[in-house]
N, C-alpha and C positions, 0 to 999 in steps of 0.2 A: 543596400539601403542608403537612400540620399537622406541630410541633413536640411531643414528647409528654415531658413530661420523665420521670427516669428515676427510677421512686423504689425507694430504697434497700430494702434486704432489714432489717428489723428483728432479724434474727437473730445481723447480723454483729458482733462484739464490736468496741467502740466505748470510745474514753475518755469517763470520767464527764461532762468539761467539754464535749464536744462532741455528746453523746447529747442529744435531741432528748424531752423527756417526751411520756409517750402522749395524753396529750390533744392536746395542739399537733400532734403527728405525726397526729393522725387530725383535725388540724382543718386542714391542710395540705390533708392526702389528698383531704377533701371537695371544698375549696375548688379544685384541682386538676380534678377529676372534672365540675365543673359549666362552669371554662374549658371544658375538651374536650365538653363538649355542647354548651355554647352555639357554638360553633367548629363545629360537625357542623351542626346546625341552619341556620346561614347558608350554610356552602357548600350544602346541600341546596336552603335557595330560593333561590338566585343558578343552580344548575343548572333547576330547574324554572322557573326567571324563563326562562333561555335558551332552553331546551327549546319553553316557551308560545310567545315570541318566535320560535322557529323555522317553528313551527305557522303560527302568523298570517303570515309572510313569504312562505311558501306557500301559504297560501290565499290571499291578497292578490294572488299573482302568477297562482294558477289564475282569479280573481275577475276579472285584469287581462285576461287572454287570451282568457275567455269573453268580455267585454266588448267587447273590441276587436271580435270575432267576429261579435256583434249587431250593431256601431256600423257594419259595413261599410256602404259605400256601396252601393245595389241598382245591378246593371249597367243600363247602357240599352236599355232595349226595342228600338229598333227595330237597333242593332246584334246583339242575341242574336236577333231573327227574321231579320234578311238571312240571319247563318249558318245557321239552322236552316233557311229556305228553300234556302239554297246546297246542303245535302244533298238535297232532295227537288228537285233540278235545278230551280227556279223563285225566283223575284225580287219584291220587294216590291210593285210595279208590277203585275205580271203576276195579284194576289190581291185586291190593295186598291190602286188610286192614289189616291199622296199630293197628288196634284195635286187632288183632288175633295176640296169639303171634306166633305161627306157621308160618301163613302168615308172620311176619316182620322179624322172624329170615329169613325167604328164600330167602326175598329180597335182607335183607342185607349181605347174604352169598353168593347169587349167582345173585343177580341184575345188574354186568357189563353189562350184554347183555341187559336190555333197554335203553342203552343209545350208542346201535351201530348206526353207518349210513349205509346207503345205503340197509338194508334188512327189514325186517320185525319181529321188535318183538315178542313175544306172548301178547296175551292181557289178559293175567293173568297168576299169578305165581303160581296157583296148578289147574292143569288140574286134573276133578275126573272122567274121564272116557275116554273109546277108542273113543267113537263119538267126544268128543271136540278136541281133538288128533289131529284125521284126520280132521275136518273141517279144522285145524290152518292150516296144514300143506299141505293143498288143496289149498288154498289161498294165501301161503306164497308163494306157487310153490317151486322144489328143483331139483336140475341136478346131474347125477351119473355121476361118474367117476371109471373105473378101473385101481387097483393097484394092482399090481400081479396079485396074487387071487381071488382077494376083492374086492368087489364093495362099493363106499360108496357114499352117499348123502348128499348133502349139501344143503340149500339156493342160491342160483345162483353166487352173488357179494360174497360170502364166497367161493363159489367154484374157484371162478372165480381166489381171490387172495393166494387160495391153491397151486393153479397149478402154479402158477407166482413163489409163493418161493419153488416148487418143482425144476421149474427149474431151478434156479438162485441155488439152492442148489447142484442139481445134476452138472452143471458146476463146482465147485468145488470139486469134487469126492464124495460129499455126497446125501443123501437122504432124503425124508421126507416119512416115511410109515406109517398105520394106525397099531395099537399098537389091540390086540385083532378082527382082522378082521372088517365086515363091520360094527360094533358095536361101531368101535369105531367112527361115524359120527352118522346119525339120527337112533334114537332109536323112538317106540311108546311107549305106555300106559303103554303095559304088560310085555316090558321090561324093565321098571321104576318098577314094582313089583317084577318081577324075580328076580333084582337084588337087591332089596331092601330086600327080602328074604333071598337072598345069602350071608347077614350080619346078619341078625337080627337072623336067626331061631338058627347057631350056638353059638351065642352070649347068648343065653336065655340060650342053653345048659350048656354054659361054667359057667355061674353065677350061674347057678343049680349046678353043681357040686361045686362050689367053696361055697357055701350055702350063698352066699350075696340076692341071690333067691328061694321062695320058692317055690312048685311045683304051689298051687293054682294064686300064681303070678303068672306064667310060663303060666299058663292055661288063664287065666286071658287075659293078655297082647295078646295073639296070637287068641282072639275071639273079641277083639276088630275091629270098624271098621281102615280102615286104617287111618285118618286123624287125627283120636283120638289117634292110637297107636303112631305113629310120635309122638304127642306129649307126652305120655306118656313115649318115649325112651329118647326123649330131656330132662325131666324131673331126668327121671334116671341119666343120665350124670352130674346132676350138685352134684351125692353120689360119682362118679365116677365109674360108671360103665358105660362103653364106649361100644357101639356095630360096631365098625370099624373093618377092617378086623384084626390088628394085638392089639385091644382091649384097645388102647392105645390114643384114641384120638373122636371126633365127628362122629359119622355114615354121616354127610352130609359133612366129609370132604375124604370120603373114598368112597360112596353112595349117589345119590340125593334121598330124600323122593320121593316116588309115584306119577308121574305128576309135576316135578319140574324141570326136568334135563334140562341142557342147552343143551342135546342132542337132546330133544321133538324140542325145538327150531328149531331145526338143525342150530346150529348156534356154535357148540363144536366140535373137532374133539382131539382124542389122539393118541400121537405120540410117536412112538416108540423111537425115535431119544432124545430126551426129553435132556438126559444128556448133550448133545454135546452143549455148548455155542454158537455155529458160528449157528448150527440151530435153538437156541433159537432168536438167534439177526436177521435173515432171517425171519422166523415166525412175527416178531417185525413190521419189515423191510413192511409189507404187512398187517399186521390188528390185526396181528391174539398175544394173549396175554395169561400170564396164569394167570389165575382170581380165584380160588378156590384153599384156603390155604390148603394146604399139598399135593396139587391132583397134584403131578408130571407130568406128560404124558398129563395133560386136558388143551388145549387151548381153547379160545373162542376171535373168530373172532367178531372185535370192528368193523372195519374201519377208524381207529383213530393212527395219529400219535404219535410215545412215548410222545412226549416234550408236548403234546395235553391231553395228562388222568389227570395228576390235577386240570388244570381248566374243567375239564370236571366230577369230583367228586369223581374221584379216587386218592387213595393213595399207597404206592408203601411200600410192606414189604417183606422183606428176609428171608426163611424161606431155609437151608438148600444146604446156595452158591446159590438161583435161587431166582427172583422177582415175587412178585405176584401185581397186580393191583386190588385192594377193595375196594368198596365202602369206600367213607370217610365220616363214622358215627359220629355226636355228637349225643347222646340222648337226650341233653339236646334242640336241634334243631328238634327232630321228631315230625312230626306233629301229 
């Protein structure tokens, strides 16, 4: 509360001695007038000081809240699959046993896909043959679509949110295509071999010549059965000898093992588009996530919204400017 003083009426008759000349009286008055501004002025910015101050407290606190939100911990994977199995009456064991390390490497390299909604899992992570293949995939039911050329196949609700970000893409002058033709959506049995071949067989070569292998190895490893062999190339990778395609990293980060693929699924699709950001965030935008480290072009349709995969067991790692979504392992929590 400002002080305003009271100035007198000039009109009021006044004795001589105490009448006040008009110069002084208006040099008062001025002097007066610029107090009371300057006074106006400061409480104005001590109010907009507060005001700002109030602003920024609130932002700082919405800043804080989002933060903490990100900073969550991601739950553990294999506690959010028990539960999620415990609805579909079935058990971790019963899918993938953790006791095989083969089995639990699969899981946990390519296990986002059982914890999609809306589609149907597989009910176990290594199909060994073409009949269990197509049972799954007879059951799970799947809808074609053509693309160009290409036809591909999906799971229905994967198909279904394909086409949604095709179109929402292609309104922006882009595209979403399949990346190696109809292969790049559901694959069966013997195209989990062929391609599993089409890493391995060169890779044996290359270690031959490089003599990190030797022939009866060579011989050896390629009469094995397959389930065995998987694991004996997993094994290899830990001398570093890599059977990927540029020999430099995991075969199942470049190749699914025999019976593995989230493509059996149908529940993967690879995109040629891959690099472009705005069709990664579209892809997002609709289900669909990249979940197998280094595997650039391989989505795999969750039905799960981004802000939704850490509490749902996934963790989120950048490999090369792009996000991947993976199981979030403690070992020390595996059952």
């Amino acid at each position: 509360m400002f002080f305003v003083p009271k100035i007198c009426d000039t009109n009021r008759k006044r004795s001589r001695a105490n009448t006040i000349p008009l110069s002084s009286s208006l040099f008062v008055l001025a002097n007066l007038k610029l107090v009371g501004f300057a006074l106006l002025l400061i409480c104005l910015t001590l109010v907009g000081t507060v005001s700002a101050s109030g602003d920024e407290i609130t932002s700082a606190a919405h800043m804080t809240l989002a933060d903490a939100e990100n900073d969550k911990e991601p739950a553990p994977f294999y506690e959010v699959l028990a539960k999620a199995l415990k609805k579909r009456k079935t058990r971790i064991d019963n899918i993938c046993p953790t006791s095989d390390v083969v089995a639990r490497r699969i899981l946990e390299d390519y296990g986002a896909m059982f914890l999609a909604k809306k589609v149907s899992p597989p009910p176990r992570c290594i199909f060994t043959n073409e009949e269990q293949v197509t049972r799954f995939q007879e059951d799970a039911g799947f809808t074609s679509l053509l693309i160009g050329f290409d036809e591909v196949e999906l799971q229905p609700e994967a198909m279904k949110q394909l086409v949604k970000a095709r179109e929402e893409a292609q309104k922006e002058a882009l595209d979403i295509t399949p990346r190696d033709g109809a292969e790049a959506a559901r694959r069966n049995y013997e195209d989990s071999v062929r391609l599993w071949n089409s890493r391995f067989s060169p890779a044996l070569d290359y270690w031959l010549a490089q003599g990190r292998l030797n022939v009866e190895q060579v011989t050896r490893l390629q009469s094995l059965p397959l389930q065995q062999q998987v694991a004996e190339v997993l094994e290899l990778e830990k001398s570093v000898i890599y059977f990927s395609k540029d020999l430099s990293k995991s075969i199942l980060y470049s190749i699914a093992a025999p019976g593995t693929s989230q493509h059996i699924a149908m529940l993967a699709f690879d995109v040629n588009e891959f690099e472009n950001p705005r069709v990664r965030e579209i892809m997002a935008k609709h289900g669909w996530f990249q979940t197998v480290l280094s595997d650039l072009p391989h989505f795999t349709f969750l039905g799960l919204k981004e802000k939704d995969l850490p509490k749902n067991g996934l963790r989120s790692v950048e490999v090369t400017g792009q996000t991947f979504w993976i199981p979030n392992v403690t070992h020390a929590a595996v059952p």
